[in-house]
N, C-alpha and C positions, 0 to 999 in steps of 0.2 A: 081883191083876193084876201081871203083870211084863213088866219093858223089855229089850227084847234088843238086841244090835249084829246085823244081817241082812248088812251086807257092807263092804267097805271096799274101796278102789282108789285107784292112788295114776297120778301123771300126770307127766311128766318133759316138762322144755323139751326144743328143739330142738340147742341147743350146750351140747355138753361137750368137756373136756381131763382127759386125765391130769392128777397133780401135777404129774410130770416136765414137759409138754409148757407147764404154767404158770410155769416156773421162769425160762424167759429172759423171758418177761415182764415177772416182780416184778423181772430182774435191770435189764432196762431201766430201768425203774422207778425204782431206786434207784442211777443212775448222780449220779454226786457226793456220796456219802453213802462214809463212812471203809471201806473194806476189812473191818476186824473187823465190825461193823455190818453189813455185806453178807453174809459168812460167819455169823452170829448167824439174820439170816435166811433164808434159803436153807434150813440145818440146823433150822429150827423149821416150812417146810413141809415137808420130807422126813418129818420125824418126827409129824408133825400126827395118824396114822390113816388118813388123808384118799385115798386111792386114785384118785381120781374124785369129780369133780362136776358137774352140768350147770347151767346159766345162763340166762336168757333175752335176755343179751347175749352175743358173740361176745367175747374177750377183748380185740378193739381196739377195741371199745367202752368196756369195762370200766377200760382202760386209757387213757383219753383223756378229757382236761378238758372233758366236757359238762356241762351247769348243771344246778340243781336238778331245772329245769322237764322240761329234754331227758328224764334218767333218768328221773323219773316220768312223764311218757308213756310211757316205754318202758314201764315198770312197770303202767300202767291199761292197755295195751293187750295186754301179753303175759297178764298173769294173769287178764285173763278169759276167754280162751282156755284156759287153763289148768284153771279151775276148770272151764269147761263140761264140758269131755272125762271131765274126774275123775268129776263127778257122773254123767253119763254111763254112765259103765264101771260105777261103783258101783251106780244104777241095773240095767245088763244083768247084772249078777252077780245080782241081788236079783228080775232078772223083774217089775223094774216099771215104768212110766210116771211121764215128770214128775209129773202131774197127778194122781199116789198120793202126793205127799208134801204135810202139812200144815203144816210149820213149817220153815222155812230157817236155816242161820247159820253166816254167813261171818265166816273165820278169816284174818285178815291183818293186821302190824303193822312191814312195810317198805316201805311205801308209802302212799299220801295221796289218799282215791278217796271222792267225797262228789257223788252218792249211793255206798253202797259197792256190790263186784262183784255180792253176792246179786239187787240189780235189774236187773242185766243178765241173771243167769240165768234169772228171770224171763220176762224178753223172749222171750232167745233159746231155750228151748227149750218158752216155752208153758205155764206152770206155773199153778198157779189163781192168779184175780183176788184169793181171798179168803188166801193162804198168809199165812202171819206171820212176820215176818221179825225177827232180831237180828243184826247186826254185830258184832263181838268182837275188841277193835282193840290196846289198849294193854296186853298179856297176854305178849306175847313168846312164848318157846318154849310155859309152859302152855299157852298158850291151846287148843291142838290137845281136851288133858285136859277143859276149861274147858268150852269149846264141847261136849261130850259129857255134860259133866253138867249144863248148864241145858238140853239136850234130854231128859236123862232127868227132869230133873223135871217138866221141859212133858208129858210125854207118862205120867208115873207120873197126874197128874193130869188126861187126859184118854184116857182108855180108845180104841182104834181106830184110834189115828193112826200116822200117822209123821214122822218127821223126820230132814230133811238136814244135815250138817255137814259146810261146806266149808272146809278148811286149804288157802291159797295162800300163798306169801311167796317173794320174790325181796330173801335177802338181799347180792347182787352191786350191788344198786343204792343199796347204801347205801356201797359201800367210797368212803372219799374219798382225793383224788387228792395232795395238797400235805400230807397225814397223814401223818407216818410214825413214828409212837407204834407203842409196841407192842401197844396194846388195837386200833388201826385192822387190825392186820400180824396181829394172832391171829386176830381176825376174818375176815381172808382168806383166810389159811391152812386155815379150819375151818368155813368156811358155803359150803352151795350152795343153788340154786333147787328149788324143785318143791311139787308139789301134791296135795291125799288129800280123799277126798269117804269120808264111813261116812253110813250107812243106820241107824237104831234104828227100833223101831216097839212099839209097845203091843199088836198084834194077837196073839189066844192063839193062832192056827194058825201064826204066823213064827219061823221059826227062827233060832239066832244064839245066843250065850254070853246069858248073864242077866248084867244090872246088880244085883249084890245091895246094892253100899253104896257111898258114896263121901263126899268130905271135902276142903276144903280147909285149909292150915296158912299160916301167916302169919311170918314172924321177923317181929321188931322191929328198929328201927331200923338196917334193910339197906335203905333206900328208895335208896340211892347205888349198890347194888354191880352192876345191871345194869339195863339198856335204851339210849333213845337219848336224846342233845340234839338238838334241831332247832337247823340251823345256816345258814347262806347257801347251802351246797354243799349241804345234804341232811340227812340225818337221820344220824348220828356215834353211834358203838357208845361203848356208855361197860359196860365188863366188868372187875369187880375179880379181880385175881390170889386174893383171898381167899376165892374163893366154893368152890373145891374143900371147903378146911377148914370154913366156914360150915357145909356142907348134912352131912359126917364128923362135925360137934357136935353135930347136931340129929337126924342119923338116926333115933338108938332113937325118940326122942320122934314122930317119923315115921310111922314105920311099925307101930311092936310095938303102941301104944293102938289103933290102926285095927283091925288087926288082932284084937288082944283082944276089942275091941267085937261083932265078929262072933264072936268064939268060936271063933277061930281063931289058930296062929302059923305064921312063917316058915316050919316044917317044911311046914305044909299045900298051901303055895304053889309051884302045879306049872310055871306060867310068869311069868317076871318080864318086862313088857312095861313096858322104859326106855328113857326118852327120854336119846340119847347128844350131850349140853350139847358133848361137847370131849372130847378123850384125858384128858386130867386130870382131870374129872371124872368119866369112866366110870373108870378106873385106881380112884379112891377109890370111888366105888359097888362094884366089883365086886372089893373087898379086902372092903368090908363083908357083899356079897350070901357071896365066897367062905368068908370062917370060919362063914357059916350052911348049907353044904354047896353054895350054890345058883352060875349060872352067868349071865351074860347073854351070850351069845355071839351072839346074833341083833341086839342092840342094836352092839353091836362089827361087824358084819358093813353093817347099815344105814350105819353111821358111815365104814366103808370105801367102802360104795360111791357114797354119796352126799352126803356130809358134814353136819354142821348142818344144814337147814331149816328149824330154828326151828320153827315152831307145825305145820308137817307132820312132822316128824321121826316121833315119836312112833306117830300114824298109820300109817308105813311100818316100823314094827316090829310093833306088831297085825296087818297084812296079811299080815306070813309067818308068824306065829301062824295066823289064821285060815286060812290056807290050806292047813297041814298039817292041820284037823280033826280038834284034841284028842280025846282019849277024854272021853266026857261023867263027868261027876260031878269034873270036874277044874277045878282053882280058876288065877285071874290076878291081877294085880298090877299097873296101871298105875300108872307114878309118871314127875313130871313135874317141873321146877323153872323159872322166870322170873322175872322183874320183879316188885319188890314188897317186898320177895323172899320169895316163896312156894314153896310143896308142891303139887301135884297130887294128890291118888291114887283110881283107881278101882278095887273088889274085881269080880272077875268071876267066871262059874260056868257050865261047856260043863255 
């Protein structure tokens, strides 16, 4: 019995800005702050990747000293809209009814929602009394990875089912206002909002790539190098400059054993579906993916057009995977990095 991915969809806010149109923003923004300083900035959102990104604040929201409380409301009430529509879509791709899905799990770690959004989608769209639900909160960007492989194992172990995996996150409501660190300022420059609902199911008639294996990897003692502080203002990025070179040490150790284990290497690997952390981190991923012949130009293309998402990201690069409908007998490569500081990675098989 095997687990497949049946669909994926992904769900954008309402507001978005070019870079460019964000720039007198940040410039406001940083009125009384040294000349060079201001030029430092400016030049690190130009160069960010970053093309575009959408919000579920308007940027004089975003821009404007509202309290913890304010932004998260905003945040409980945009992303459950958010996620609805996702599942939604993900759903009418798949040709199925709420009330086909057996297990729920919502993906979000920018915000502060207790019960979390999975009971609302519940609600709002009617889903069974009996579904089972898991939340998957303090994961960061994996989590998107995360949430897909405790569905495949719910579902490796119960034959006929299915399950939803919802990624929301609005990381605009975390930018703080009186910040102006450079971990706050990367952070800006390189996260937007949005949302990805996938579909796996157990059933042998459903169709979808195969989960053939998957694995998590752990560093040691990187529990500093990224997530949040919770703080008076909100919940504050804490991202070390070191994590590029971090994840460039550990690669081999990464990826080639996973690999191995299935009886497989690099060469076999027909799509690399990565999740795009930052320019700098994709630069170093795809220096490594490049001397093994391979490309991520779809992770690059995600990251232009909608920046960071954190734990959707990821997601929105499987979806233009899945959408061109690989040749079958062709292998994937999910790989994912977060807090922890951990690995992601799922082997997949059209």
């Amino acid at each position: 019995m095997s687990v497949k991915i049946t669909s994926v969809a992904k769900q954008l806010p309402k507001f978005y800005r070019e870079t460019k149109d964000i720039i007198p923003f940040v410039q406001l923004w940083m009125q009384g702050q040294e000349t060079r300083f201001q030029r430092k900035v400016i030049k690190l959102f130009e160069g960010a990747g970053v093309d575009k990104r959408y919000s579920i604040m308007d940027p004089e929201e975003v821009f404007t000293a509202t309290s913890f409380q304010d932004k998260n409301d905003i945040y409980k009430r945009e992303v459950t809209e958010l996620a609805e529509k996702a599942l939604q879509k993900s759903l009418d791709k798949a040709a199925l009814k709420p009330t086909d899905i057996d297990y729920i799990i919502s993906v979000s770690c920018t915000g502060i929602m207790i019960p979390s959004v999975d009971a609302y989608l519940i609600n709002s769209l009617g889903m069974r009394q009996d579904i089972v639900r898991l939340p998957v909160t303090e994961m960061g960007c994996a989590a998107g990875v995360s949430g897909i492989i405790y569905a495949k194992n719910f579902l490796k172990a119960n034959p006929n089912k299915r399950a939803a995996v919802i990624a929301v996150e609005a990381p605009t409501a975390t930018f703080q206002l009186d910040d102006y660190s450079m971990t706050n300022i990367v952070s800006a420059a390189i996260f937007g909002d949005g949302a990805s609902a996938v579909i796996l199911s157990s059933y042998e008639e459903d169709k979808g790539p195969k989960i053939i294996d998957e694995a998590m990897y752990h560093f040691y003692d990187a529990t500093n190098m990224m997530g949040f502080k919770l703080v008076n203002t909100g919940l504050q990025m804490i991202l070390d400059k070191a994590v590029p070179q971090k994840i460039a040490d550990h690669f081999p150790a990464i990826v080639h054993p996973f690999l191995e284990k299935n009886n497989l290497s690099i060469a076999a690997i027909d799509h690399l579906i990565f999740h795009p952390g930052g320019k700098k981190i994709v630069q170093t991923v795809e220096d490594l993916f490049g001397v093994l012949g391979k490309n991520i130009n779809d992770t690059k293309e995600v990251l232009r057009l909608y920046g960071n998402m954190s734990s959707a990201t990821v997601l929105y690069v499987l979806e233009r995977f899945m959408d061109k409908n690989p040749a079958p007998n062709t292998y994937g490569l999910m790989l994912s990095f977060g807090p922890g500081f951990s690995a992601q990675r799922i082997l997949l098989k059209w």
